[in-house]
C-alpha positions in Angstrom: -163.3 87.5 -131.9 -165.6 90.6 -132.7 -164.7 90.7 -136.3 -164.6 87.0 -137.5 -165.6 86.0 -141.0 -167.4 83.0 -142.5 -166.5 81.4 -145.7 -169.0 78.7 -147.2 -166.6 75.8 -148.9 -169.4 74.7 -151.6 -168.7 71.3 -153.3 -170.4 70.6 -156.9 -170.0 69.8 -160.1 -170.6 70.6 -164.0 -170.8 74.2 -163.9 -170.0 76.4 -166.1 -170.2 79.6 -163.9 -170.6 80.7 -160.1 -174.0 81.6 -160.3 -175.0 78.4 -158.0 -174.2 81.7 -154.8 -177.4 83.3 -155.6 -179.4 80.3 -156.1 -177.9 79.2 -152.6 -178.7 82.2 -151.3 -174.6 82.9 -149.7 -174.5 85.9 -147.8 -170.5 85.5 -147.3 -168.0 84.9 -148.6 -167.2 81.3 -150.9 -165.2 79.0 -152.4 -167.0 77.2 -155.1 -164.7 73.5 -155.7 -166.5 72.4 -159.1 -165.3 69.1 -160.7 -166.1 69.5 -164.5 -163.8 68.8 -167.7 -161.5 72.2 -167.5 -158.8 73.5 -165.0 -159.9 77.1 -164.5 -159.8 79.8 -161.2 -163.0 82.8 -161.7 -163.0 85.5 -158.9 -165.6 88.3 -158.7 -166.6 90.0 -155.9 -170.8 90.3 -154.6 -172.4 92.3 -152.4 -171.3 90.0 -149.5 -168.1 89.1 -149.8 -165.6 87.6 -152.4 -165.8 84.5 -154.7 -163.7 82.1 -155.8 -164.6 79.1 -157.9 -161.9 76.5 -158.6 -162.9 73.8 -161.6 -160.9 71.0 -161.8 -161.2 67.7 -163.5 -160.9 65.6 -160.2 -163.7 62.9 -159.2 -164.4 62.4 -156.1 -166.3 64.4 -152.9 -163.5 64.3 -150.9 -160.8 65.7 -152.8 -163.4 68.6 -154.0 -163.8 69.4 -150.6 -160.0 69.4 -149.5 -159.1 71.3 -152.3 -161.8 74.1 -151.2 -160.3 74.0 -147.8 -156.7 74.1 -148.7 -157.6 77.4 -150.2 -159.3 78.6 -147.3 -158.7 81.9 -145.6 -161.8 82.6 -143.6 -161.5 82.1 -139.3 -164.9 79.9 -140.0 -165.5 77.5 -142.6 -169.1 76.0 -143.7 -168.8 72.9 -145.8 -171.8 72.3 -147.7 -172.9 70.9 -150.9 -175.0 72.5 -154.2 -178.1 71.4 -153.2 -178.2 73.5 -150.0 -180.5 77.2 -150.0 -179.3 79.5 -146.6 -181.9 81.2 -145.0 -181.2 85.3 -145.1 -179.6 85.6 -141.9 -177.3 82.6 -141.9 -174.0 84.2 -142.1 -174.8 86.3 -139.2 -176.0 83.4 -137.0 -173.1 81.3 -137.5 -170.4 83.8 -136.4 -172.5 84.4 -133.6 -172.6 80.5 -132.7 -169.0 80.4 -132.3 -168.6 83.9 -130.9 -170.8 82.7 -127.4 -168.5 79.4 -127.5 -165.3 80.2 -127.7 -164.6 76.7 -126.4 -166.4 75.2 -129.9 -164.2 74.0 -132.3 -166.8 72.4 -134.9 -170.2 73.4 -134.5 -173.0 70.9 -136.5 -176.2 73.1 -137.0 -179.8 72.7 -138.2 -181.2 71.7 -141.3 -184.8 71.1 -143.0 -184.7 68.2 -145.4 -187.0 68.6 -148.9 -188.2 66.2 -151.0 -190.5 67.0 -154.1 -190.7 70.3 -152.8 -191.7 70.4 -149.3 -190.0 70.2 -146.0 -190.4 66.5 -145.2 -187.6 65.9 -142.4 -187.2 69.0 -139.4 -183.6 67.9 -138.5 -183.6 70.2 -135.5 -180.8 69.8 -133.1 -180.3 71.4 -129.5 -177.7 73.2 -128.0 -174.9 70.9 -126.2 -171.8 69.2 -126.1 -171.3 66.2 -129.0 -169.3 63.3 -128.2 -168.0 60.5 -130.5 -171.4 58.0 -130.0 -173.5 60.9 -130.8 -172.0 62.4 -133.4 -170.9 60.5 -136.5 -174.6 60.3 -138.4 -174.5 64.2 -139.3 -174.0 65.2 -142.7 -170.9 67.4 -144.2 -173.7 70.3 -145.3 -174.5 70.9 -141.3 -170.7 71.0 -140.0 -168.9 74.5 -139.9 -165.4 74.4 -138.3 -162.5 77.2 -136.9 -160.3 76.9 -140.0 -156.8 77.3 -137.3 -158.3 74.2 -135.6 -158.5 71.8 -139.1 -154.6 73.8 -140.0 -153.5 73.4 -136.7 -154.0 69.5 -136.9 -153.4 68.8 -140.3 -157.5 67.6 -140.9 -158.8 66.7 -144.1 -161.3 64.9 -146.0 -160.8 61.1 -146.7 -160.4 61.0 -150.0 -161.3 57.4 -150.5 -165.3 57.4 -149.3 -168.0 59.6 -150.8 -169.2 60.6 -154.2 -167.4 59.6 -156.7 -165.2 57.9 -154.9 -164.2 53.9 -154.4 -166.6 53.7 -151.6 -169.8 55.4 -151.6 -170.0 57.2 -148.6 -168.5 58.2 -145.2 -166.5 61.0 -145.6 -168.6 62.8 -143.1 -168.4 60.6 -140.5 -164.8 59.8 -141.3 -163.8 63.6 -140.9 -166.3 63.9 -137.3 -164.6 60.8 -136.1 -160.9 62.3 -136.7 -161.5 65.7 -135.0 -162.7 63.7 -132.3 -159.4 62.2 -131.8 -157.5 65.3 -132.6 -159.5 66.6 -129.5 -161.3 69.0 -131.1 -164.6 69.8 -128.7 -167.5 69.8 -131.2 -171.4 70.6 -130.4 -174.5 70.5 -131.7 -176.8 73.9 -132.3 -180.2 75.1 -132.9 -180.3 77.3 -135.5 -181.4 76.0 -138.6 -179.3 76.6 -141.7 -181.7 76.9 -144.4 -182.8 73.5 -146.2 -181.7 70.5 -148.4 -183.2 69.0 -151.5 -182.8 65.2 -151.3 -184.5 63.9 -154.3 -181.6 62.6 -156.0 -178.5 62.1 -155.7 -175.6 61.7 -158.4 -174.0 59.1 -157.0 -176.5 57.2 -154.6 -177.7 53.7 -156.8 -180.0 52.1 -154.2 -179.8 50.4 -151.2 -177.6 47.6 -153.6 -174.9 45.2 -152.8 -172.3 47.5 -153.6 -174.3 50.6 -150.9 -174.2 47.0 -147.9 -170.3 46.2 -148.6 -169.0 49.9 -148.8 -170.2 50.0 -145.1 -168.6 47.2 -144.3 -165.3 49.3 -145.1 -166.7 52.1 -143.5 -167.3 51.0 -140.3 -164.0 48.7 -140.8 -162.9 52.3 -140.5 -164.8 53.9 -138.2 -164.4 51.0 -135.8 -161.7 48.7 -136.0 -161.8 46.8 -132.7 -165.4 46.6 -133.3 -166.3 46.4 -136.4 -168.0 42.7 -137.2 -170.2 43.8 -134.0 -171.4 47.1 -135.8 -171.7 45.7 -138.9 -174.2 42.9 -137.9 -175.7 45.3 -136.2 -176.3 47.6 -139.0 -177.2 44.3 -141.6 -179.7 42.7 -139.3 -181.4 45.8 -138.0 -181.8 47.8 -141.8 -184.6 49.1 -142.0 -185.1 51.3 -145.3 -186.1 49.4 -148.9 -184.0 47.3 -150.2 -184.2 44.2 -152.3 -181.4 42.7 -150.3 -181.8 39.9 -148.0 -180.8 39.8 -144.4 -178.4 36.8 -144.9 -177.0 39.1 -148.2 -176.4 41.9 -145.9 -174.7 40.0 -143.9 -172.6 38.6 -146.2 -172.0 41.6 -148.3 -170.8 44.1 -145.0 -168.9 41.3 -143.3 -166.8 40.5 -146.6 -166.7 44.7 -146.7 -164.6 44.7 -143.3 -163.0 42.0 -144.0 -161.5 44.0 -147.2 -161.4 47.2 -145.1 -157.3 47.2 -144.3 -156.6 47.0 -147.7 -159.6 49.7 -149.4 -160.2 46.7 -152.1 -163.6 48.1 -154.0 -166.7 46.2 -154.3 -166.9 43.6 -157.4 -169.7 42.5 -158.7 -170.6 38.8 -158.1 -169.3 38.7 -154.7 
């Protein structure tokens, strides 16, 4: 375990060249999965390690990011996305995480959230074990993983939920939820990352109908025995803007579980 690398798996889109690793600020090495109009594979080698960037004309966050791990070859893996910037001494910190928990499989770290240019969220976690209830509201940018623990059990990315997929989001909490029952041990650590721009999002259209019934298929999927619980839950007790009504919500997640089973996307005038 003394001499175990870190690759960063970055997920993006539109570009024309790797450059995105210095404005990142990667200190390892990376894969760079870009989903533009061309099928292309650059390589190049930096001052910290090697970098591959694979452009493909596939939509969808979740096959980006499978098709980054597939051509994995690091012992650690970082997913994140391109609107991430590491702190200097990331790479160094994360192999060090895993080295003083050999037990770790997954590891979901630190992160500062910015808006409009200043740190507005401190989503500072603590040192411990994760279980399945406290786990599944972390984002893919914070989760780094032992690549012979995803290969050993065949784990990928959901390729239905996310950006730029059928159903907005999930894939996260999707792929959390599955190394759970793989019984991967996954924990939760201190050091934070670096930060994350959130003030916009390609894919994210408001809190809408469409955002209320795609988690109704989420949680159809996260829960099955369960799911019309969580998903009053969730509809009743919503608590960010939205121009959607509580009876709507209802409606709108309920009718999403209800299609779940069969992944039928939202249409409008439901």
């Amino acid at each position: 375990m003394n001499n175990i690398n870190l690759q960063v798996l970055v997920a993006t889109m539109n570009r024309t060249d790797d450059s995105i690793v210095e404005q990142m600020n990667i200190s390892c090495n990376a894969i760079i999965a870009n989903q533009a109009d061309r099928d292309e594979v650059t390589r190049r080698k930096t001052r910290f390690g090697n970098v591959t960037m694979i452009t493909t004309p596939t939509v969808g966050v979740g096959i980006n990011r499978n098709i980054a791990l597939l051509a994995s070859d690091a012992d650690i893996l970082l997913f994140s996305d391109d609107d991430v910037v590491y702190n200097d001494n990331m790479a160094d910190e994360v192999i060090k995480a895993f080295q003083s928990n050999p037990k770790a499989d997954v590891i979901i770290f630190s992160m500062d959230i910015v808006r409009n240019g200043n740190v507005t969220e401190k989503r500072h976690l603590k040192n411990k074990r994760l279980h399945v209830w406290n786990a599944l509201r972390y984002g893919t940018y914070t989760i780094a993983a032992r690549r012979s623990s995803l290969i050993r059990n065949n784990l990928t990315f959901n390729q239905n939920f996310g950006g730029g997929c059928p159903f907005s989001a999930g894939e996260d909490s999707l792929f959390i939820k599955s190394c759970f029952e793989h019984g991967l041990k996954i924990y939760s650590n201190s050091y934070v990352l670096g930060t994350c721009c959130k003030d916009s999002s390609t894919w994210f259209k408001g809190n809408n109908d469409k955002y209320f019934y795609d988690k109704g298929v989420l949680v159809r999927y996260l829960f099955p025995k369960t799911s019309y619980v969580f998903a009053m839950y969730f509809a009743v007790n919503f608590k960010r803007k939205t121009e959607v009504g509580v009876f709507r919500r209802i409606k709108l997640v309920y009718s999403g579980v209800w299609s779940g089973k069969k992944l039928k996307p939202y249409k409008e005038g439901k």
